[in-house]
Kinemage of the C-alpha trace (Angstrom):
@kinemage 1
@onewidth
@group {chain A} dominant
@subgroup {mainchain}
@vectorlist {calphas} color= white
{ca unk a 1} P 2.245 6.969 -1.651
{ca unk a 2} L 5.840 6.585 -2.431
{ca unk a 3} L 7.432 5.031 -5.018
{ca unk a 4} L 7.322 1.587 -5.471
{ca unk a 5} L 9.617 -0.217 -3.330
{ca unk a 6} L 12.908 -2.193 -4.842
{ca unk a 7} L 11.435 -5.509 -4.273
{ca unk a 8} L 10.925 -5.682 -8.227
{ca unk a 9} L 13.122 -8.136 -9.563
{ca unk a 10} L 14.468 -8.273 -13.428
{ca unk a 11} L 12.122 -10.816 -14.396
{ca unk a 12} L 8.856 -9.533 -13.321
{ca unk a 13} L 6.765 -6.251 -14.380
{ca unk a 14} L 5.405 -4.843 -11.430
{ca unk a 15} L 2.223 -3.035 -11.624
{ca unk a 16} L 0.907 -0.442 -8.992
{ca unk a 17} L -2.623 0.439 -9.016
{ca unk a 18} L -4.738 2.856 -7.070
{ca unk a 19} L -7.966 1.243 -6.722
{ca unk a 20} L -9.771 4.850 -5.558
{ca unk a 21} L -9.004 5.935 -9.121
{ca unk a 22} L -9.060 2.987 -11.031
{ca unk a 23} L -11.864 2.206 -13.897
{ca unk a 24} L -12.788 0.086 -16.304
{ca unk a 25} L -11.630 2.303 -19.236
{ca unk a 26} L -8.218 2.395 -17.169
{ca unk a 27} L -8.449 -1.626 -17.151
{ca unk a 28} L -9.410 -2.121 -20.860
{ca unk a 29} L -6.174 0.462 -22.140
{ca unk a 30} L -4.036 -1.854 -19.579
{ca unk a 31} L -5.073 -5.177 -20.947
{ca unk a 32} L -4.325 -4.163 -24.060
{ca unk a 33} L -1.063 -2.186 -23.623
{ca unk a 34} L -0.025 -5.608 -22.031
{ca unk a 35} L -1.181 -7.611 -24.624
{ca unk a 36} L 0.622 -6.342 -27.193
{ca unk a 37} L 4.201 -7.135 -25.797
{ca unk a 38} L 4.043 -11.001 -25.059
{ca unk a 39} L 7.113 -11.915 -23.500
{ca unk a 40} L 8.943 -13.723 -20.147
{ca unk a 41} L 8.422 -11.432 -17.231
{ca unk a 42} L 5.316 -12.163 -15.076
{ca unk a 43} L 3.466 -9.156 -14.721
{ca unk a 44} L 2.431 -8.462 -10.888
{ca unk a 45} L -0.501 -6.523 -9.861
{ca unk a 46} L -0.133 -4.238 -6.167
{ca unk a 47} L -3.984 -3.294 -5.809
{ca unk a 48} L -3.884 -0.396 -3.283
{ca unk a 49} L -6.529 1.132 -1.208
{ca unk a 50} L -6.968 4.490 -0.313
{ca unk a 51} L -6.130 3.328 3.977
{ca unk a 52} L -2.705 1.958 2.507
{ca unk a 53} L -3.897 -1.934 2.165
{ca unk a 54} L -2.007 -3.631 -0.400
{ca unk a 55} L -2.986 -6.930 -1.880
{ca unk a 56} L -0.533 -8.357 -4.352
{ca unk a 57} L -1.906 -10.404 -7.683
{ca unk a 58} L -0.081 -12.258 -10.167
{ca unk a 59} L -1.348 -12.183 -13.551
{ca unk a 60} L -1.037 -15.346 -15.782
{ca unk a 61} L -0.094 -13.040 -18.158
{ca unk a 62} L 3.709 -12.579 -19.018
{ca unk a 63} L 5.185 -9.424 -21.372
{ca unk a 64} L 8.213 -8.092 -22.811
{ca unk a 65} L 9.646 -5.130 -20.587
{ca unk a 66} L 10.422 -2.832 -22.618
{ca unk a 67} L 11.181 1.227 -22.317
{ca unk a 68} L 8.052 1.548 -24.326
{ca unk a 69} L 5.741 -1.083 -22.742
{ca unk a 70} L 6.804 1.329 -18.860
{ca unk a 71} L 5.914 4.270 -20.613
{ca unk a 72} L 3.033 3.181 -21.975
{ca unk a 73} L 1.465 1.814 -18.468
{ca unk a 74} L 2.499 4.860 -16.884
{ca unk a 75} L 0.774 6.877 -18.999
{ca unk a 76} L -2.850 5.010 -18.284
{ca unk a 77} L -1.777 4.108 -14.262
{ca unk a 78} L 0.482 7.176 -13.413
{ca unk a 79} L 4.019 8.340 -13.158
{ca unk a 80} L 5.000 6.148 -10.120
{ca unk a 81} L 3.195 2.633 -11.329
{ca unk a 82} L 5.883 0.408 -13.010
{ca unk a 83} L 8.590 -0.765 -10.721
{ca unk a 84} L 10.237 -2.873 -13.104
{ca unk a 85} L 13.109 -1.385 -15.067
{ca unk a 86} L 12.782 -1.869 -19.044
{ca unk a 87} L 15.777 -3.792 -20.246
């Protein structure tokens, strides 16, 4: 897949994730890489399949973007799995 597309707005923290790859270690490291940076931006799931489905889930759960929040997330989801840009 491509990048994620520009739909990402400034106050939300999109989240890509390939569900061919995706496991419950990969969950638990998420939850709590999210968890530790409470703040206003609605974080926003895209759960994609390997025939290109994409079903989009928002989380109740709202962080802080932040450069090290993005580069934490893309270390456990991939390069290409945060569209929002970190203030």
């Amino acid at each position: 897949m491509d990048e994620l597309p520009e739909r990402a707005t400034a106050d939300e923290f999109r989240v890509r994730l390939e569900m061919q790859v995706l496991s419950e270690e990969i969950l638990d490291r998420l939850k709590e890489v999210l968890a530790s940076s409470p703040g206003p931006c609605p974080v926003v799931f895209e759960m994609c399949s390997a025939d290109g489905c994409v079903a989009v889930l928002q989380a109740q759960q709202r962080v802080k973007s932040t450069p090290e929040l993005t580069a934490a997330v893309r270390q456990i989801c991939g390069a290409r799995s945060v569209a929002a840009v970190a203030e």
